[in-house]
N, C-alpha and C positions, 0 to 999 in steps of 0.2 A: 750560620747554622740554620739549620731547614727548622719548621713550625713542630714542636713535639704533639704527637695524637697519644695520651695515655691512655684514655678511655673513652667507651666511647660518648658520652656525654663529658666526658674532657672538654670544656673551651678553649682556656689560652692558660699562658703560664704567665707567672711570676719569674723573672730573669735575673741572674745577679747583675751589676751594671756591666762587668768587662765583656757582655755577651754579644753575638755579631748586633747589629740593628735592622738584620733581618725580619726580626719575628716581633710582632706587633703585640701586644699586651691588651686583653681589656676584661675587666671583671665588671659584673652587675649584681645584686643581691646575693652581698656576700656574707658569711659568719665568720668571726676570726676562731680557730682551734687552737688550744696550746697543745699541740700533738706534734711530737718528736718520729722519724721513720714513715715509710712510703706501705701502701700497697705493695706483695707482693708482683702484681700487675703489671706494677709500673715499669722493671726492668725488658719486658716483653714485650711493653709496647713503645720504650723509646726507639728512636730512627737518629741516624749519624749521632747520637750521643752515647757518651758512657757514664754508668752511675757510680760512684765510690763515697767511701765515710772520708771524712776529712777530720781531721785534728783543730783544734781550737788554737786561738795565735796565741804566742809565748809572751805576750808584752800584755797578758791579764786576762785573754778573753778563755771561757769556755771550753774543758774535755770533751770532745767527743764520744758516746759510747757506740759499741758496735752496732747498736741498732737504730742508732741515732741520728746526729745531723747528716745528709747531704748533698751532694750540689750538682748538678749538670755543667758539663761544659766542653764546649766546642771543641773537635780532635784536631781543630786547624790550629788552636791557641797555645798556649803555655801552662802547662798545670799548673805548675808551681806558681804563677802569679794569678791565677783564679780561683780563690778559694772564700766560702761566705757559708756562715752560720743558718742554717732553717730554721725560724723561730715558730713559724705554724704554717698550716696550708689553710684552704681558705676553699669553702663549699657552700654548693647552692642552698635553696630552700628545698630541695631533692635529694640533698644529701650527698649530689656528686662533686667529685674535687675538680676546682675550675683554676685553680692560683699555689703560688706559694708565697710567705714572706722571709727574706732575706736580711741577717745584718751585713755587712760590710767587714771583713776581718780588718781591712786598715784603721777603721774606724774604733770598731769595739765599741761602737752603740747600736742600737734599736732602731734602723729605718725601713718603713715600709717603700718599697720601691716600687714603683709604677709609672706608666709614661708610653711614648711612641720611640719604641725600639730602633724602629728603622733611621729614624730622624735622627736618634742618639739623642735624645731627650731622657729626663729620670724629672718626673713630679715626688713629691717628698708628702704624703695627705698632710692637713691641717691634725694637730691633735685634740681639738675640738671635736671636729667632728667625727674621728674614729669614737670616741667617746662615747658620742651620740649615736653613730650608729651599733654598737655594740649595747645599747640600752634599748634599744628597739628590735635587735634581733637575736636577744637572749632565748633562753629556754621557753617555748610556749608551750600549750595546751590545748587540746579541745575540753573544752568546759560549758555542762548539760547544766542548766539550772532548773530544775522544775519544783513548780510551787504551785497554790491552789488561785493567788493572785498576783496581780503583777502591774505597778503604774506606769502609766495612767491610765490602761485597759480597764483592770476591775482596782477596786480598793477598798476594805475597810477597817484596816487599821497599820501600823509599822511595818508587818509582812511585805506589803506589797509597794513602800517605800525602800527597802531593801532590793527585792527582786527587780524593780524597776530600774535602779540608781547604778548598783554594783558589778552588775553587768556590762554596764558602759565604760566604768571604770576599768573593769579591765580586758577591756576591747583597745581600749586609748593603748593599753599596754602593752597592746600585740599578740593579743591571746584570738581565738577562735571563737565564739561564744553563744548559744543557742539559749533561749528560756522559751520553757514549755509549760501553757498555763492553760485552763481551758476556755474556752470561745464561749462566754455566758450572753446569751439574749436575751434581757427582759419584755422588749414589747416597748422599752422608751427611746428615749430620745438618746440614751447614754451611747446605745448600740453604733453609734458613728463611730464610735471609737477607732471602732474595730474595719471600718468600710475604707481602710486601705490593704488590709490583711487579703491574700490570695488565695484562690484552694489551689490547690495543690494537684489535684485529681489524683491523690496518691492513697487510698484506704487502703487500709489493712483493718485483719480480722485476728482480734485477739479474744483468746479462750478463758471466760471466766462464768463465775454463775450460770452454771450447766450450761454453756452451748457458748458459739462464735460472736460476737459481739462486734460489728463493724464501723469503726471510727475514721473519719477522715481530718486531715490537717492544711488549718490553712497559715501563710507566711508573709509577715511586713519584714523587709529589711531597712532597720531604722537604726540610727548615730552605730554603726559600726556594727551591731548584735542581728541575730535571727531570728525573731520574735513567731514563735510560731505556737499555734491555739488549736485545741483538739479541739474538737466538732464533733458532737453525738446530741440525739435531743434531750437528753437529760440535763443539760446543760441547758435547754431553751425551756425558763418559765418566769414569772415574775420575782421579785425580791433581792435579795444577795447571794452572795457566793453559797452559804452556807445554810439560808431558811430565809423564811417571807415574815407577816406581822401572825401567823398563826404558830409559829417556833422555828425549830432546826429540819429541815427537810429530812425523813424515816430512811431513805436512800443513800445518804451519804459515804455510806461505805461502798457500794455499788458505783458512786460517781466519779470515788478520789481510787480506786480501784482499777478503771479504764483508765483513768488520767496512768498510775503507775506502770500499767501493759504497757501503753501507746508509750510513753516518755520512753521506756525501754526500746522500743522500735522504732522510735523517728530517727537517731543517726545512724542505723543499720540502713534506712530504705529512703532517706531524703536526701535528692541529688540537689543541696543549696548550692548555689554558685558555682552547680556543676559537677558536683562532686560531694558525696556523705561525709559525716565525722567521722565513719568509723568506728573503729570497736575499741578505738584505746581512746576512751574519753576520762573524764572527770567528772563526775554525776554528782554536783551539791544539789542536794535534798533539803528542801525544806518544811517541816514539822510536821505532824504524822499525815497530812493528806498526803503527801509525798513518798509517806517512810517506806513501802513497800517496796522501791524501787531499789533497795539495798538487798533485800530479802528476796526477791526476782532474781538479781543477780547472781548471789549465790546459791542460789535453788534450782533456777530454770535456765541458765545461761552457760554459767562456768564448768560445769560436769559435763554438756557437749562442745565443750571447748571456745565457746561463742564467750567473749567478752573477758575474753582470762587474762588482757594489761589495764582492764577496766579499773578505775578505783572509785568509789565512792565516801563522800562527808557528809554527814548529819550535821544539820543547823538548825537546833533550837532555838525557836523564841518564845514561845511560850510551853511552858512543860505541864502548865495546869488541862490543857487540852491535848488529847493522846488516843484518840480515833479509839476507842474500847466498846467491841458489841460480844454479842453472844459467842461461846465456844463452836459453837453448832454451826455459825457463818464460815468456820474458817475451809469448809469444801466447797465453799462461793469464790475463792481468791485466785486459783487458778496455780495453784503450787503442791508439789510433792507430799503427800501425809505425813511421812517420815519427817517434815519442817515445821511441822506444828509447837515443836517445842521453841520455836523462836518468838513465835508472835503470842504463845499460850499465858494467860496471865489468872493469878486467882485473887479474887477480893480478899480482903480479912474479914477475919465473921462477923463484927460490925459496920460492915457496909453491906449486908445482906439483907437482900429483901424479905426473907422469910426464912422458917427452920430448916425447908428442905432444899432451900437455895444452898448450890455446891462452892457457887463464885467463881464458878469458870467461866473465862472470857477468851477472848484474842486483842494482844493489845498491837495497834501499827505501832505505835511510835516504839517501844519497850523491841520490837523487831527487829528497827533501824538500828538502838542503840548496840545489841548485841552484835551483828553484822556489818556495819558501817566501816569503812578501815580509819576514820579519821573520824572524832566529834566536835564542833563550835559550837559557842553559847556568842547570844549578842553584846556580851560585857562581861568583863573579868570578874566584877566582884557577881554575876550570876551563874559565873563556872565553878563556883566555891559554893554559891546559895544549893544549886539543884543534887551534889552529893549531900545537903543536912535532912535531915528529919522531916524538919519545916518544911526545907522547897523543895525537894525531891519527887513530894507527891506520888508517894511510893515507890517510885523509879531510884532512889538515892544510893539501895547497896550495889543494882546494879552499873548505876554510872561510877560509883566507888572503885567497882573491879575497874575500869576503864578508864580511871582517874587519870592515867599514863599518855591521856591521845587524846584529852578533853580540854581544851584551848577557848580562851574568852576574845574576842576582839569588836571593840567597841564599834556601831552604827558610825555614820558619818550622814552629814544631809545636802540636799541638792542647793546649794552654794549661790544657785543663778535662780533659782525661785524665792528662795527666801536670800533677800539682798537688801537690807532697807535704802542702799543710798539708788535703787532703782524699781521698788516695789511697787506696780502698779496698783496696788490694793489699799492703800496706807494715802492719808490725807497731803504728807509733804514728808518729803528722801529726805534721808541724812546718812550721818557715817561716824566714824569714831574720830576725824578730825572737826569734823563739825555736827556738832548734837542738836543745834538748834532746829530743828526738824521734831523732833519727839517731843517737846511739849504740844507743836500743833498738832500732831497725832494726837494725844491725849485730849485737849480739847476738840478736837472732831467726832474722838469716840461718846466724851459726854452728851456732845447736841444728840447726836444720832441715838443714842439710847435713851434720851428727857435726863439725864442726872445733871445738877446742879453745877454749871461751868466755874471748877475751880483747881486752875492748875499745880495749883501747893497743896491739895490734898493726896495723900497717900492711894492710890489706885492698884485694887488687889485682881487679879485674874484668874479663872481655870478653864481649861480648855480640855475637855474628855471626856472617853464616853463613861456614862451615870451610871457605876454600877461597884460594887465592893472592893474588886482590885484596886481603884482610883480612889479608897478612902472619902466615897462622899458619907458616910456614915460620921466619920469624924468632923467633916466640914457644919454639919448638920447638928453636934452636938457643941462645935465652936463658935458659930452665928449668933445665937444671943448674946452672947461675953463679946465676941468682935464689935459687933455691931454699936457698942457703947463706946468706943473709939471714934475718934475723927481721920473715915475712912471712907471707900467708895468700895464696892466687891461686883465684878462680874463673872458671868459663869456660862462657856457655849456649852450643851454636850446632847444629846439623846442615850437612850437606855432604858434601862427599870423606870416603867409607868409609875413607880410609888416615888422618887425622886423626882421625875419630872414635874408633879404634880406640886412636891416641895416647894420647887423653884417657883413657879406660880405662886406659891401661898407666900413664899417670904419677901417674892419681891412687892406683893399687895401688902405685909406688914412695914417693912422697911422702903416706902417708897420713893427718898431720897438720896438713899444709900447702898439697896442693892438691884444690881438688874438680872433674870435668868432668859436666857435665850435657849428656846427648847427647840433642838436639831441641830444639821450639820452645817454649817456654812463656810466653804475656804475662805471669801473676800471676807468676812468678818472675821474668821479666825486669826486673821494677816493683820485686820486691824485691833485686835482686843491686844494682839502679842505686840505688836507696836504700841498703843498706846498706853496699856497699864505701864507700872511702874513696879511691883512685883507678882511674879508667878508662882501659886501654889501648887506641888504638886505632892500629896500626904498619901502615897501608893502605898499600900501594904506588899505588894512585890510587884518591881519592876525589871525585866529582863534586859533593857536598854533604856527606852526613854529617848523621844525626839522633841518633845514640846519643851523641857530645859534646854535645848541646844537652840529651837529655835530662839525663842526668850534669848537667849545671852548672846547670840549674835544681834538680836536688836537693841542691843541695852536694857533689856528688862531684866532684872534681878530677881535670879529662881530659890524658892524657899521651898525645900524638900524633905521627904521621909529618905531616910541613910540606909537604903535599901538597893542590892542589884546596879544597874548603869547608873543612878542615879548619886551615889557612891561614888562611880567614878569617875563621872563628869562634871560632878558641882564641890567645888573646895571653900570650905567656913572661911568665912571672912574674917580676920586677923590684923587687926590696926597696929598691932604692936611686934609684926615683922620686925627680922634684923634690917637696917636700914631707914625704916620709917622713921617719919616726923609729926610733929603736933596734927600738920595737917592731913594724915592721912595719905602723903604720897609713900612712894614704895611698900605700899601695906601688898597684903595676899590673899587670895581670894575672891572668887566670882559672886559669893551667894551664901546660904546658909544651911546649913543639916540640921536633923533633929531625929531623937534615938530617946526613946523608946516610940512605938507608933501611940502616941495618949492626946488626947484633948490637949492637957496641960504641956508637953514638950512642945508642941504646935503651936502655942498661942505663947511661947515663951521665943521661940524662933521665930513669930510674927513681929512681935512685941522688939527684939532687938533690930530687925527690916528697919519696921516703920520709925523708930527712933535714930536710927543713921540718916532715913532721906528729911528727918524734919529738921533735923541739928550738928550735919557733918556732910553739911552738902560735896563738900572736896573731895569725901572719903566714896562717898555716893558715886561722885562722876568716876572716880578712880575703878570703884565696879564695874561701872557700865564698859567703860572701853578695854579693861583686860579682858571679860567676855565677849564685847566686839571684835577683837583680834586677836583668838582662838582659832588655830585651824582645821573648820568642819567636815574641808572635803574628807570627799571616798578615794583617794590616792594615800591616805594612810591604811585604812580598810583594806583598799585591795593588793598593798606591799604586803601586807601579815597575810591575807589570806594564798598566797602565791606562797609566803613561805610555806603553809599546812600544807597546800599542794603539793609542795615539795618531798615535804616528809611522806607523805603518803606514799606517793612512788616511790619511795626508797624502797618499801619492804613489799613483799610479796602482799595478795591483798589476803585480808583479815581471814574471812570464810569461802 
């Protein structure tokens, strides 16, 4: 039988086995389909064959329906003895049909049939690796992440440990994946960062606060993703993303504002690899520098039909910041008036500056959340926090209405940076088969800071930035009572000058016992969390929380406020587990909670810490290494968020 042309990107077929071994078989990047019935096409374009339904065999296999299985075959042969079940056809990454898969009716099992026809050869695949390959060429996406940072480009704080990590994670997965952050120049030495990043020579002009605004992009393509950074000079000045040592930059709505235009037009007009995303993307947003980009959409995009399989997800991480300025800015944004009631927000009349203050604002983030088709929080228990009263921050009845599409999915951390048994930052590796490493960490970190080398002293740590969300208020009224313990306390962080200064003063009161190190440091950060022995983290609200993750994959034992991720990453320690023994084996639990946020719950959950590593050493090591083999990665992370994904596209989008 001659070679079938069905279409015309048709390659080759799938053949049942009795077929001439004329026609030679060969598939390459293929999709398996469970899809029953052909193309109307296909009858038109077979040559010397004929197509008919076939009946399922009598001895158990399969009814045929009339639209259902069937089979090609030679007019030279025998009907009646060639007859084979279509279990699916099989299509490129173009969507055209290149195969079919066949059972065998004598058989009445599932084999995929493949091989050199002519030869009379039939290879049988491994079922390994259909497996495998059907887990690499499931359902993908093009997925836009834009954020205001992104690691290791810019960073200052968990944001851009997300946008950095998760992205790759699901590149691994076969997905498409762009992050769009903006190109910030200080004038230091950081700016190398970026000195792989290409321009583009691709600007566009986008319309916002009166007049054209023209932005160019430049692109790294790095572990799998397409890392691409807007370029304007508002972007090029000293300090952080967000403000220098004189406060928050007066601009920032102006800045996060082009980021949302451009982000909306880089996969319309950048040919990455040849070729745009497209308009049917996936746009996660993240927190309100971003949120606009939801509100774009369905304002300035989907009414001329631009972007109408588009869908977008809000990713809160922090909901205490929510981009809110003046009412009066909102004909600076570059959107329809009639949409003002999206972003439009009113203070209560005790947050008013005065009598004749009206409390009209426009809030980004309160824009995203009404327009978004999907919303995530960075942990479950702070997708339940941000509808209360409490952490809502005003925003709670509206994420209330939207309770229905508000999803928590816990942070995950970079696995090969924080690694103790190969941490180049840390005194001496170890691991949860062999611990003997973390006491010499611990004594490294004492010479290196002057504290008194003694490794049976309890060693307390904090690592964050100085400022009331991180409960140094409470640390600050716990240090005297601590301090009358036989203990060691250190503390990395920068922030509020009136804390920093603290730290100074108490480590000249307690010169034995505590040390404060004032600023940022990774290689010490690496080593304070390696060498202490417990970690405090007393947040008054935490949306995720990475510095308990890290701590617990290094055997450091986290003692926290029972607050947001914090919640639901650290489990109370329970000696008296079903199955435990005197010694502490089979107990439960990484660490320790503590509820209400008070001095006194604090120093009670300190108080039971340091009384486990002074006198239950067994139960101790039994900590460390549950939290040592904990699984961190971002492959749990990016399986939930592919599901959200999922749902998104099911429905039409939101606005």
């Amino acid at each position: 039988m001659e070679s079938l042309e069905l279409l015309p990107r048709l390659l080759f077929l799938h053949h049942h086995p009795r077929a001439s071994s004329s026609t030679r078989l060969h598939t390459t990047n293929t999709r398996f389909l469970p899809q029953l019935g052909f193309p109307s096409k296909l009858k038109k374009a077979t040559k010397n064959a004929t197509l008919r339904s076939i009946s399922g065999d009598t001895d158990g296999g399969s009814t045929a329906s009339q639209d259902g299985p069937v089979s090609f075959e030679d007019e030279t042969q025998q009907r009646d003895e060639d007859r084979a079940l279509l279990l699916s056809r099989e299509i490129d990454d173009y969507g055209s049909l290149v195969g079919f898969r066949f059972n065998s009716s004598n058989s009445g099992k599932t084999n995929g049939i493949q091989g050199d026809l002519r030869s009379g050869e039939v290879e049988k695949p491994d079922v390994e690796s259909v497996e495998e390959e059907k887990a690499k060429t499931g359902v993908t996406y093009n997925i836009v992440f834009v954020t205001s940072e992104a690691a290791p480009y810019s960073k200052t704080g968990g944001l851009a440990d997300v946008c950095g990590s998760l992205p790759i994670a699901l590149a691994g997965r076969g997905h498409r994946v762009m992050v769009i952050s903006p190109r910030y120049i200080h004038g230091t030495a950081a700016d190398s960062k970026f000195s792989k990043a290409v321009d583009l020579g691709s600007p566009v002009s986008v319309f916002c606060f009166g007049g054209a605004q023209e932005v160019g992009f430049y692109h790294e393509y790095r572990e799998g993703v397409d890392w691409v950074f807007v370029d304007h000079p508002s972007f090029h000045r000293p300090g952080n993303p967000y403000g220098d040592k004189h406060g928050t930059f007066k601009d920032n709505q102006f800045r996060f504002t082009l980021l949302s235009h451009a982000a909306c037009e880089a996969p319309l007009v950048l040919p990455l690899g040849g070729y745009t995303y497209g308009e049917k993307c996936l746009f996660l947003v993240n927190d309100w520098h971003a949120s606009l980009v939801s509100v774009l959409l369905a304002a300035k995009y989907r009414p001329y039909g631009v972007y109408k399989d588009a869908r977008s997800i809000l990713v809160i991480h922090n909901i205490a910041h929510q981009g809110v300025e003046p009412a009066i800015t909102y004909s600076n944004l570059g959107l329809p008036q009639d949409w003002y009631g999206a972003l439009g927000w009113v203070f209560p009349t005790w947050a008013r500056t005065h009598a004749l203050d009206t409390g009209e604002a426009v809030n980004f983030l309160k824009g995203a959340i009404v327009t978004s088709d999907r919303i995530v929080t960075v942990s479950k228990g702070y997708s339940w926090e941000i509808t209360t009263n409490e952490g809502g921050f005003g925003l709670h009845e509206i994420l209330r209405d939207r309770k229905s599409i508000l999803s928590g999915i816990t942070n995950g951390i970079d696995v090969t940076e924080w690694d103790p048994s190969s941490d180049e930052h840390i005194a001496s590796n170890y691991s949860a088969d062999d611990l003997s490493g973390k006491v010499k960490c611990k004594i490294a970190l004492q010479k290196e800071l002057g504290l008194p080398v003694r490794p049976d002293c309890p060693m307390i740590g904090f690592v964050g930035r100085l400022d009331y969300q991180k409960g140094i208020d409470l640390i600050r009224q716990a240090i005297p009572e601590l301090m009358k313990d036989d203990v060691q306390f250190v503390m990395l962080g920068s922030g509020n000058p009136v804390y920093e200064d603290w730290m100074r003063a108490t480590e000249s009161i307690y010169k034995d016992k505590f040390r404060g190190w004032v600023g940022f440091n990774v290689p010490v950060s690496h080593r304070i969390t390696a060498g202490c022995d417990i970690l405090l983290m007393p947040s008054t609200f935490e949306p995720c929380g990475l510095n308990q993750l890290y701590a617990m994959r290094y055997g450091t034992i986290p003692v926290v406020h029972e607050t947001g991720g914090l919640r639901d990453t650290v489990q109370t320690f329970n000696p008296f587990a079903a199955g435990s023994n005197a010694e502490g084996c089979n107990a439960e639990g990484t660490g320790w909670t503590f509820t209400p946020l008070t001095k006194e719950s604090m120093l009670v959950a300190l108080g039971y810490a340091i009384q486990t590593f002074n006198e239950h050493k067994s139960s101790w090591e039994g900590l460390m290494k549950r939290g040592m083999t904990r699984d961190y990665t971002w492959e749990n992370a990016a399986t939930q968020y592919e599901q959200i994904i999922k749902w998104a596209f099911m429905d039409p989008p939101y606005c």
